[in-house]
C-alpha positions in Angstrom: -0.2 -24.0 14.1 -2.6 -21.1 14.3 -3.3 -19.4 10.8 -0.6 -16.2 10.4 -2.9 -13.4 10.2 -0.7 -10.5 8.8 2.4 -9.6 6.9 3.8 -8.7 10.1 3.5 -12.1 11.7 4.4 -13.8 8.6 7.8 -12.8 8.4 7.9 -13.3 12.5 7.2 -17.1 12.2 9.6 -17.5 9.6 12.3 -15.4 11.4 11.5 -18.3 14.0 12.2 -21.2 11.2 15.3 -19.1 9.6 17.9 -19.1 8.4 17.7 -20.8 5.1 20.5 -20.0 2.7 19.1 -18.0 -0.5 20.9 -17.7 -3.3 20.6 -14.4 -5.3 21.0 -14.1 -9.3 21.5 -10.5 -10.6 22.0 -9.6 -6.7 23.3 -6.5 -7.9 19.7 -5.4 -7.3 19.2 -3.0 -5.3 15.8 -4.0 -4.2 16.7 -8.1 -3.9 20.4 -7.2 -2.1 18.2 -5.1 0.2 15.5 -7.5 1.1 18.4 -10.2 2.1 20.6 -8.0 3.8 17.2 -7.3 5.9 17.1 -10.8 5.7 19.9 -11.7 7.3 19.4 -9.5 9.9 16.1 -10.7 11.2 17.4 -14.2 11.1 15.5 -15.4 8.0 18.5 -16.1 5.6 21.9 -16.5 4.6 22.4 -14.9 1.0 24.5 -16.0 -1.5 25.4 -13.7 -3.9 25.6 -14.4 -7.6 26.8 -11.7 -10.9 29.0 -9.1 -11.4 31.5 -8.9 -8.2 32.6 -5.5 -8.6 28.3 -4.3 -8.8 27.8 -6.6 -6.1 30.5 -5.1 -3.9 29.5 -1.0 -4.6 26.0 -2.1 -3.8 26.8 -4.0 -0.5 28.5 -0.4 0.2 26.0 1.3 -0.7 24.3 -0.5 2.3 27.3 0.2 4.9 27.5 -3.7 4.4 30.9 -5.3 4.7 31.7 -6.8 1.3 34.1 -9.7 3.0 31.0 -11.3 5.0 29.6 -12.7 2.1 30.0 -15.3 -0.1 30.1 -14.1 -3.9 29.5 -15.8 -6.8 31.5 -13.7 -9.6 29.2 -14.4 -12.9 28.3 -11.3 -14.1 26.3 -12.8 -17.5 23.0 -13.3 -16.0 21.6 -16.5 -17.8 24.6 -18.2 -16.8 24.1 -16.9 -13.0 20.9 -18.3 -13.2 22.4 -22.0 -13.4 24.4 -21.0 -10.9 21.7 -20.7 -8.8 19.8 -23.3 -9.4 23.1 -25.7 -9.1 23.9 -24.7 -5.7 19.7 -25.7 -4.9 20.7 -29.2 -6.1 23.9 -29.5 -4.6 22.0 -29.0 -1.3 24.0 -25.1 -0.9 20.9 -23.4 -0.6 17.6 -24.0 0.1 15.3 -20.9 -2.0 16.3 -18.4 -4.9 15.4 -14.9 -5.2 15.5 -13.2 -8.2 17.5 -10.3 -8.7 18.5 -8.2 -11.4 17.7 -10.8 -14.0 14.5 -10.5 -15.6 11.5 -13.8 -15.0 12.3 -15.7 -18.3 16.2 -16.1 -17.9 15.6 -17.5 -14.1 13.0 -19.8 -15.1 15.0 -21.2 -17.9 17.2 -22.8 -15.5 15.1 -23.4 -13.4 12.7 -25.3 -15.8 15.4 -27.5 -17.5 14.7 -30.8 -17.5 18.5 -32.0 -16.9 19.5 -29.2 -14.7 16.7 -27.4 -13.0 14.4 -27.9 -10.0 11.4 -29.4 -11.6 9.2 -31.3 -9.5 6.6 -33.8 -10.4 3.7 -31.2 -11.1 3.0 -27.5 -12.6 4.6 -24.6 -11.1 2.5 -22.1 -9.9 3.2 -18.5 -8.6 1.1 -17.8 -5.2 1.1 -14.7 -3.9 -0.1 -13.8 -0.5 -1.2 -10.5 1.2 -3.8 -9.1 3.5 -7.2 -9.7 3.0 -9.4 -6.4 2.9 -11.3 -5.1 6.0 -13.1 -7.8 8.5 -10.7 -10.4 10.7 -7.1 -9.9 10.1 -5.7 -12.7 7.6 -4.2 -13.5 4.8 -5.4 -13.6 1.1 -3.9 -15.5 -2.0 -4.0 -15.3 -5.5 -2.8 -17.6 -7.8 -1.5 -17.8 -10.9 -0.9 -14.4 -11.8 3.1 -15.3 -13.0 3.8 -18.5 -14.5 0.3 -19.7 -16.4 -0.7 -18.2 -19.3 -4.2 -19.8 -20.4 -4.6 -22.5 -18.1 -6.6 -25.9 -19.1 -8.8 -27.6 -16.2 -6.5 -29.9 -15.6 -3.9 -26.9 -15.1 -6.1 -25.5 -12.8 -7.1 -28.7 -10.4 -2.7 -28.2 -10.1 -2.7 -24.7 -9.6 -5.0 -24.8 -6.6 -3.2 -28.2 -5.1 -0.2 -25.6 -5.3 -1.8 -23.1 -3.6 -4.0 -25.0 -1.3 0.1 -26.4 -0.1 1.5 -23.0 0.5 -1.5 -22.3 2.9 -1.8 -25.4 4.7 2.0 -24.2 5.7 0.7 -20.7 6.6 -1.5 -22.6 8.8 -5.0 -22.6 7.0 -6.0 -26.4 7.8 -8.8 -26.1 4.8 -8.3 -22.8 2.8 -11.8 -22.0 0.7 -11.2 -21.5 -2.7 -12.9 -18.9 -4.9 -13.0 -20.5 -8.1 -12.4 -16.5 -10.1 -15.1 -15.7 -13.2 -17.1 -12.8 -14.4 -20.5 -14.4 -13.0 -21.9 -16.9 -10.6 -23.6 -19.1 -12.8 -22.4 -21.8 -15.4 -22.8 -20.3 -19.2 -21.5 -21.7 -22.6 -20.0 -17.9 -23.5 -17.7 -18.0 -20.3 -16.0 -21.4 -20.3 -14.0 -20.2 -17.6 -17.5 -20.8 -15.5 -17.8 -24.4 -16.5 -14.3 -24.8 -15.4 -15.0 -23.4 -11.9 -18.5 -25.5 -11.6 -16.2 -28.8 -12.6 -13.7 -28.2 -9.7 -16.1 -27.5 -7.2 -17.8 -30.4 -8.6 -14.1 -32.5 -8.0 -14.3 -31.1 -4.4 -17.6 -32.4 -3.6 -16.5 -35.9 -4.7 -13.7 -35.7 -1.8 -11.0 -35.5 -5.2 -9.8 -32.3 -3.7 -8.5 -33.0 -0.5 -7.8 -30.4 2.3 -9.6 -27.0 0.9 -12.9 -25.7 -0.1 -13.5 -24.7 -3.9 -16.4 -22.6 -4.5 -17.6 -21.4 -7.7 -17.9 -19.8 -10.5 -17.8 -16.3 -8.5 -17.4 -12.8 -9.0 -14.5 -11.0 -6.6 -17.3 -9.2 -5.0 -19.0 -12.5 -4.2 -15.5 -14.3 -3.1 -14.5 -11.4 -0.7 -17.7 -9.8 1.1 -20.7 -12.0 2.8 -22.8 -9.4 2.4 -22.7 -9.2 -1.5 -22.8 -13.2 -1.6 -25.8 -13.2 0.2 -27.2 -10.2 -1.9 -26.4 -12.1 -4.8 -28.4 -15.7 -3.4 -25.3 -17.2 -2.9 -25.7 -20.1 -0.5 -22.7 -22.0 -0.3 -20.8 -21.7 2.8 -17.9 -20.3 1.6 -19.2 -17.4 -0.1 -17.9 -14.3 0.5 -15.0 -15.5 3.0 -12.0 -16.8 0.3 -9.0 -17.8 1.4 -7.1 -17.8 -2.2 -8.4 -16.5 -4.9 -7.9 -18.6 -8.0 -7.9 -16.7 -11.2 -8.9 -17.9 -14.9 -5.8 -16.6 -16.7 -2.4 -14.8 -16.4 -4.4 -11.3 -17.1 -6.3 -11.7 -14.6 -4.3 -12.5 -11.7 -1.5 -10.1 -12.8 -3.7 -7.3 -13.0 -5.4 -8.5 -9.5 -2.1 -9.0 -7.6 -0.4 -5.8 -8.7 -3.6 -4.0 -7.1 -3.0 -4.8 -4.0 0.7 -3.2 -4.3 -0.7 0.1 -6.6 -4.0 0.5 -5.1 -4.5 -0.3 -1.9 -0.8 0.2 -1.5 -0.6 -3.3 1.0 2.9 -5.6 1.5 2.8 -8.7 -1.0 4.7 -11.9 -1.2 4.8 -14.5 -3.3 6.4 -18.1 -4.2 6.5 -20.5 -7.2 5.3 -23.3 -5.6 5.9 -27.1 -7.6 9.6 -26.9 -8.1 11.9 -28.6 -5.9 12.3 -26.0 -3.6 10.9 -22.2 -3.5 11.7 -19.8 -6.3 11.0 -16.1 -5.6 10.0 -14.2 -8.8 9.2 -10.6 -7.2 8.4 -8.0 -10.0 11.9 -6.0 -10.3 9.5 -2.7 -9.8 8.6 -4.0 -6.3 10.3 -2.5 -3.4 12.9 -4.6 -0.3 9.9 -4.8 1.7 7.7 -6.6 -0.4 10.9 -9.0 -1.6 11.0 -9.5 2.6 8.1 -10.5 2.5 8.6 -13.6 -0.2 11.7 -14.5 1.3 9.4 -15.1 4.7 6.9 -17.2 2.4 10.2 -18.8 0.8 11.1 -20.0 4.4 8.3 -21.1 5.3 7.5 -23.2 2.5 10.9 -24.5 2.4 10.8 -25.2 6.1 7.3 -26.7 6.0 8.3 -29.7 4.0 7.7 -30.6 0.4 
């Protein structure tokens, strides 16, 4: 598989892969409703729709939809649609949920519970995935700017095997890692840079398997060759990331949203760790951008896990 280069082409591929049924929470949303209907018509999905019928059906008209071609779930109190959701994951009647009206917390409640939900073995991370600035068209990750508040090490080394999965299924056979911080070198007042300097450390051992850490790094030095070699920088990597891994929830928050508000490019993203994709799109983000995570959705959920 050749690497998808562009938002474009992602959702392309996974058109090709489609359709996997998605069931919608809160699809009442105009924004979520919007991106599966679009969905649907590029051959990506087949929604589901979970909540309030009667909000459900004035939206799907709002649309010039027909109301009768899809299946609804009438559950209009959100924590319980939730469960919903997640049940009809387990029972094998859908493969990915997108988040709709509902806020983060109330999805990932049911999603997290331990008799109920879709945990899988490990952490669940949030990637998200857009285009990388200037040079060769690809793509760009960041991770975790939605689930991970202060994460340890050992958070971290999961966080990356999370993210490294996602791109080995967007075709990047050995995505390099920047390993986030303030600086390049280690220093007791940023423990974040130990942290980096013991992962890279893991990867030169071979206990990472199938990416390239590097770090600690500054973004300048993860994204641009010529400021990691202005900077002495002489690790091979340098300058040409593949994901970005950030040291806190802040961080990649702040980071991921730019991309959206400032240089006003198409985002996706996935939880990635859970038994099968979860979509947690800001509610502020427009049917384009939640396209664009249903695409990553299919593509992880058709890529194995």
């Amino acid at each position: 598989m050749t690497p998808i280069r562009n938002m474009r082409e992602l959702v392309e591929r996974a058109s090709a892969l489609g359709p996997c049924r998605v069931a919608v929470p809160g699809a009442d949303s105009k924004t979520a409703l919007g991106a599966a209907l679009e969905g649907e018509a590029r051959g990506l999905v087949e929604p589901v729709l979970i909540g309030d019928r009667a909000a459900i059906v004035t939206a799907l008209e709002s649309y010039g939809a027909d109301p009768a071609r899809y299946p609804v779930v009438d559950e209009p109190d959100l924590d319980r649609a939730a469960r919903r959701a997640v049940a009809l994951v387990r029972g094998e009647g859908a493969e990915i949920v997108l988040k709709g009206s509902l806020s983060t917390a109330q999805l990932l409640r049911a999603v997290l519970d331990r008799d109920h939900g879709l945990r899988g073995p490990g952490l669940l991370s949030d990637v998200l995935v857009t285009e990388a600035p200037g040079g060769e068209p690809r793509l760009l990750g960041v991770t975790d700017g939605g689930l991970n508040v202060a994460p340890s090490l050992e958070d971290k080394r999961r966080i990356l095997e999370n993210a490294v999965r996602v791109f080995h299924r967007l075709g990047v056979e050995r995505p390099k890692v920047a390993l986030l911080c303030a600086i390049e070198t280690v220093t007791p007042a940023m423990p974040h840079t130990a942290e980096a300097a013991a992962l890279q450390a893991l990867a030169e051992r071979g206990e990472l398997e199938g990416c390239e850490p590097f770090g600690p790094v500054a973004l300048d030095g993860a994204l641009s060759v010529g400021a990691a070699r202005a900077k002495g920088m002489s690790h091979p990597a340098a300058g040409k990331a593949d994901v970005i891994l950030v040291p806190n929830i802040e961080t990649g928050n702040a980071l991921g949203k730019s991309f959206t508000w400032l240089a006003e490019k198409r985002v996706g993203h996935v939880v990635e760790g859970a038994r099968a994709p979860v979509l947690i799109p800001s509610r502020a983000e427009g049917s384009m951008d939640k396209l664009c995570s249903l695409a990553l959705g299919v593509l992880v959920a058709r890529g194995g896990r």
